[in-house]
N, C-alpha and C positions, 0 to 999 in steps of 0.2 A: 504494500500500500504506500504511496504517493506522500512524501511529508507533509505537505501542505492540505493533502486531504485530510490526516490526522489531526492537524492543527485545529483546522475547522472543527471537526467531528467536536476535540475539548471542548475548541469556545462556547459552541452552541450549547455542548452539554452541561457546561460551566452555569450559561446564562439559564437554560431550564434550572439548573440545581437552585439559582438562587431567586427564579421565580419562584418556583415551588416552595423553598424558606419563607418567603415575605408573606409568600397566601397562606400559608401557616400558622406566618405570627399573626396577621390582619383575623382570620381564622378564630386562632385562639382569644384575641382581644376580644372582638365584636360577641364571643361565645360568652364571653366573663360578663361581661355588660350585660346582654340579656339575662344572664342568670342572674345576674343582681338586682334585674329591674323585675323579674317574677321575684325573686324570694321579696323583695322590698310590696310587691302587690299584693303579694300572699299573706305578710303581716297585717297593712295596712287595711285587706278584707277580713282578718281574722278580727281587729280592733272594731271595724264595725260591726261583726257579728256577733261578739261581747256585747257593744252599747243597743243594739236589738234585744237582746237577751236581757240585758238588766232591765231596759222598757218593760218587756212582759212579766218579769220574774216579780212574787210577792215581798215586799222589802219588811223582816224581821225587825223587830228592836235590836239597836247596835246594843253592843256589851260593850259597856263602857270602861270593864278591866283590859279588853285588850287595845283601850285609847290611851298611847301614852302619853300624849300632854292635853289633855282636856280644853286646853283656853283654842286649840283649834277646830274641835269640836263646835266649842261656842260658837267660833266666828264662820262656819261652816255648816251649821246647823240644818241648813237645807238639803244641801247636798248628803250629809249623813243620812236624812229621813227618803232619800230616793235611792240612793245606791249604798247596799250595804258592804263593807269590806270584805267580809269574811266570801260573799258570794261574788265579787270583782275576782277576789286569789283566784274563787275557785275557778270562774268560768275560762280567765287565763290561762291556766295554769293545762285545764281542758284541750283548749282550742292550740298553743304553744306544743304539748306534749303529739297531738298529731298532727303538727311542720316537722319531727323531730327536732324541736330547738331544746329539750328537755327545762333544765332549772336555770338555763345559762341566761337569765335576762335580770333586767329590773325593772318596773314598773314605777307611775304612780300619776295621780291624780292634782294640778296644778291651777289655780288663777289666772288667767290670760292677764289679767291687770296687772296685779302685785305681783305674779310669779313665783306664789307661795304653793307647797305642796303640800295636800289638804291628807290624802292617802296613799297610799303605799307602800313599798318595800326599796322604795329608791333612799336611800343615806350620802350617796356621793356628790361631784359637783354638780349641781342641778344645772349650768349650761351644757351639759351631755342630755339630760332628757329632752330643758327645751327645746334643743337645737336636733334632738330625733327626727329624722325620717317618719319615725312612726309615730302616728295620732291621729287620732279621733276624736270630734266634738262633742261635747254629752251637752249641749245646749238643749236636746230635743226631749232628757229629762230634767234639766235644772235650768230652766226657761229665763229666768231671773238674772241668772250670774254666767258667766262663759268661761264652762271649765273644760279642761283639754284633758282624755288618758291620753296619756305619753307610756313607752316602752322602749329601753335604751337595751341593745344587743352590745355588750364590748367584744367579743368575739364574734362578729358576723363575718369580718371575711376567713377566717379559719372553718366557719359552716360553708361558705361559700365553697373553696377550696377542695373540701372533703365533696362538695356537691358534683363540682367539675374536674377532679381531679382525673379521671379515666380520661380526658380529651385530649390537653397536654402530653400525657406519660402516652397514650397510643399514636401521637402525631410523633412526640419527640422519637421513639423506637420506628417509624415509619422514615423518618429524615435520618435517621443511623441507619437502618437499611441502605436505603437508598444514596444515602452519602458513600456507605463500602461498596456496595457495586458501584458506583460510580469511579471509585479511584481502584478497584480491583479489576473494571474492564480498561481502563485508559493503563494500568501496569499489563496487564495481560496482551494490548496491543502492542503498545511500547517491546517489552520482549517477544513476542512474537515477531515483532519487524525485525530485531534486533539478531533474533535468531535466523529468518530466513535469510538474512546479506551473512551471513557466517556459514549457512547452509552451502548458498552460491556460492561465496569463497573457496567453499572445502571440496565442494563438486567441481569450478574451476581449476583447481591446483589436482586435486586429484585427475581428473580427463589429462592435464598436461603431463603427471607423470607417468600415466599409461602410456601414453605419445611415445615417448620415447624412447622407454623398452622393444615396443612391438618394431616401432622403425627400427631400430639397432638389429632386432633380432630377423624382419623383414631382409635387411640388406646383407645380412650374415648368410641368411640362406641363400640368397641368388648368387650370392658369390660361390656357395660350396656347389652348386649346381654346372659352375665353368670348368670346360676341361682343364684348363692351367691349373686352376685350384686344385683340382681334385690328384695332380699328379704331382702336387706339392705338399706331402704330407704334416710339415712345419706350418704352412697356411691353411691346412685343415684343422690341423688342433687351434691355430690362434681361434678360428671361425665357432669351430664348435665349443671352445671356450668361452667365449663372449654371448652365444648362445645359451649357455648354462646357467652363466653367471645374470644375464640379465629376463631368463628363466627364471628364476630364483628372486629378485627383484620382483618382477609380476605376481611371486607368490607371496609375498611382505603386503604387498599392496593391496592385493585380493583380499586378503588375512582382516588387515583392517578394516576393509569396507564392512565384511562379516561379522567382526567383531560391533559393530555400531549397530548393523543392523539388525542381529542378536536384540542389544539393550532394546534399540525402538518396539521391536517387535515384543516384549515384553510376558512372552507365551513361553519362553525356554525351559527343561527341566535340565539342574545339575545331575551327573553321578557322581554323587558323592560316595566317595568310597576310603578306608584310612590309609594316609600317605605316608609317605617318608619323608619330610621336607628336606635332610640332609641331603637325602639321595635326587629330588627335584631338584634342590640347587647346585648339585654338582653337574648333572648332565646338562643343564642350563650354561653352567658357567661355560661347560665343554661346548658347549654350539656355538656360544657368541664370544670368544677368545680368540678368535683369529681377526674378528671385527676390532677389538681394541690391540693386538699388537701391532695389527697397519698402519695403527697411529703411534707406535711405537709406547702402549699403555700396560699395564697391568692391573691383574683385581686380584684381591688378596679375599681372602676367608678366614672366619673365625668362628667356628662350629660350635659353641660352647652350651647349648640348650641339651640338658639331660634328657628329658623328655620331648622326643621331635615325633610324634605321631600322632598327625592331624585328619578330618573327618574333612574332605574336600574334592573337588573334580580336577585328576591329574593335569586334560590340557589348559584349564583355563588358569588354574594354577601356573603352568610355564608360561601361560602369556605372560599375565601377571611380572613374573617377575623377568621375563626378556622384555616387555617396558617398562621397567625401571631401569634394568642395565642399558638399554636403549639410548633413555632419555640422560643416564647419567653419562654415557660415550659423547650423546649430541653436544652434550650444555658443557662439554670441558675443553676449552678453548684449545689445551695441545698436551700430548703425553697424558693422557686419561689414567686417574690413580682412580680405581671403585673397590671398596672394602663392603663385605657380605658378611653380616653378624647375624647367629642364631643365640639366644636367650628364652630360659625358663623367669617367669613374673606373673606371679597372682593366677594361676594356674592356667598360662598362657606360652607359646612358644610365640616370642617376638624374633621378627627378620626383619631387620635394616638394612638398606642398600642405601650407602655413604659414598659420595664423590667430592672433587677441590675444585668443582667447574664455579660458572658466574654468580650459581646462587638465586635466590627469588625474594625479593621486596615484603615486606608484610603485607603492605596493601594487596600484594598479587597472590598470596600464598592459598586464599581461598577460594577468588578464580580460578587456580589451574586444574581443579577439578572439576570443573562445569563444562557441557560439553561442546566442543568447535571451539573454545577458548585458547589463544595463544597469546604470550608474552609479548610484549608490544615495546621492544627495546634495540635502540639503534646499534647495540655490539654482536645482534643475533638474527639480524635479517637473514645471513645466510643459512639460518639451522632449517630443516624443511621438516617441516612437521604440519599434519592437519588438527590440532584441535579436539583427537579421543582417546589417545592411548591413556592420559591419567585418570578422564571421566571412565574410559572402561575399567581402568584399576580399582577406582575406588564403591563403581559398579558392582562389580563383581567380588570383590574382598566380601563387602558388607551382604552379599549373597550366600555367602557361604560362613552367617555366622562371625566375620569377622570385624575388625578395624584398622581404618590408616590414618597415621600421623605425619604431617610432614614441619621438619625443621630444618630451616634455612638461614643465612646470608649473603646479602650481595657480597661477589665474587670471595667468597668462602666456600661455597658450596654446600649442598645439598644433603638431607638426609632424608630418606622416607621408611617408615616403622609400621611394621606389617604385624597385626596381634593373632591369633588364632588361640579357639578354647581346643587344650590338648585331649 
């Protein structure tokens, strides 16, 4: 996909994400408000259908022990003979318990004039009750004088809260969806693209070193097919020498492609069967010892795991570790020194394959097992590598039960630490 199509795809997804946020929040605001403006309706019809009720209801003699200061009594005297206290608590108390507002309120009965509070349960600053939302007029039983029920809620937006809280907490987990796919499909394409130009790459380099082989080995043969050649026995072994050798090439190369397309294919079964790692590292070392003396290198061994008998698949084991010796021949600038350590740990036989080549950066040490991944450094242009021999190492290690460590230094060189349970 086209960078700039990507770009676009963001922007736009960008711009939904944060339409979608704002109608959310608009959403949630406008959702609070109405709920505030029903519970606020729902009081304020519950206050008239109290002052209805006290209209019909028969007003007993007050008991005058439960009037704490009397002299308001007196000067309220009216009001007391139309609405009784005891039946105000109750009819509240009624109508409040099915809003579920339970006991959480205070009430009381006040003067429009003076702003005196004749009855109630209200004790606090009386500019919270006058200043309530909620009221009702009892003009319609105390005709004379103009007194207001007031009911002050100090917790109402915590009822509120509790009322609307499901709307909030399911939009806000709807925008955290939404938000992680959102940056899970834009990483997903990001690597994706990322991976097919590595793909390319690796299909590119690989086609070209197929190229070369087959030509070499193409011109080998035509040549052995000339009679001059063929009566020149010295120019016959050159020919079929260069055929062998670049035979053998093609089958490095084949090896690889298999080896990746193994992991993609992801349907493989191991046989696992118990190995000798001593004896896999030696026949190893024996195959690829003539590749490091032509560089005039050596690899040393150091066998020292008591217990070397592991539950594993003999060839993908030799892969294994002929890329490691591989990578450690590539990455060592000249006279290749590779040390091969076996150790028993924590009921493990550990194998290290040790080299003095350029070494790997920290930042790159986790990279290099990712796969098509290659080191991106101006001293090793010329090493040719595709980008799978360490993701199939650590592939496959981890397949079979195991673990890889790798420790490094720029141009110190290399260590990669192979675990297996014994």
């Amino acid at each position: 996909m086209d960078k700039k199509v990507i770009t676009v795809i963001i922007f736009l997804t960008s711009i939904s994400l944060v339409a979608a946020l704002t109608t959310q929040l608009f959403w949630v605001r406008d959702a609070w408000s109405l709920k505030g403006d029903q519970f606020n309706n729902s009081v304020n019809l519950s206050l008239k259908t109290i002052v209805t009720e006290l209209m019909n209801s028969n007003v007993n003699e007050v008991d005058m022990a439960n009037i704490a200061e009397p002299a308001i009594y007196k000067e309220n005297e009216q009001l007391f003979s139309m609405v009784n206290p005891d039946v105000l608590d109750s009819l509240i108390k009624i109508e409040f318990d099915g809003m579920q507002i339970g006991s959480n309120y205070y009430y009381g009965v006040y003067h429009d004039i003076n702003k005196e509070v004749s009855m109630g349960n209200y004790k606090g600053d009386i500019n919270n009750l006058i200043n309530s939302p909620h009221q009702a007029s009892l003009t319609c039983i105390c005709q004379s004088d103009n007194y207001m029920l007031s009911v002050y809620i100090p917790q109402q937006r915590a009822i509120l809260i509790n009322k609307i809280i499901i709307l909030p907490v399911m939009s806000g987990l709807f925008l955290m969806v939404l938000l992680f796919s959102f940056f899970f499909t834009i990483y997903f394409i990001i690597r994706q693209k990322k991976l097919s130009e590595m793909k390319t790459d690796f299909v590119n380099n690989m086609t070209h070193e197929f190229k070369t082989p087959i030509a070499t080995i193409s011109v080998s043969a035509e040549m052995l097919v000339k009679e001059k050649i063929i009566n020149s026995p010295e120019k016959v072994q050159k020919y079929s020498r260069i055929i062998t050798e670049e035979n053998i090439r093609l089958k490095k190369l084949v090896e690889r492609v298999l080896q990746i397309a193994i992991i993609d294919k992801e349907d493989f079964k191991l046989r696992l069967k118990e190995q000798d790692v001593h004896v896999i590292i030696r026949d190893c070392i024996n195959n690829f010892n003539v590749q490091v003396k032509e560089r005039k290198g050596c690899i040393k061994t150091n066998l020292n795991a008591h217990k070397h008998i592991i539950n594993a698949d003999h060839d993908h084991l030799m892969n294994i570790l002929y890329n490691l010796l591989d990578n450690a021949n590539k990455y060592s600038p000249e006279n290749p020194h590779i040390i091969v350590n076996t150790d028993n740990l924590n009921g493990t036989v550990q194998i290290s394959v040790e080299d003095k080549g350029i070494g790997i950066s920290k930042e790159n040490q986790d990279a290099v097992f990712k796969k098509f991944h290659r080191l991106q450094r101006g001293d090793i242009h010329d090493v040719k590598g595709y980008g799978i021999g360490l993701f199939y190492v650590k592939t496959m290690v981890e397949k079979m039960g195991g673990q890889i460590e790798l420790k490094s230094e720029l141009n110190k060189g290399s260590r990669f630490i192979l675990s297996f349970p014994v």
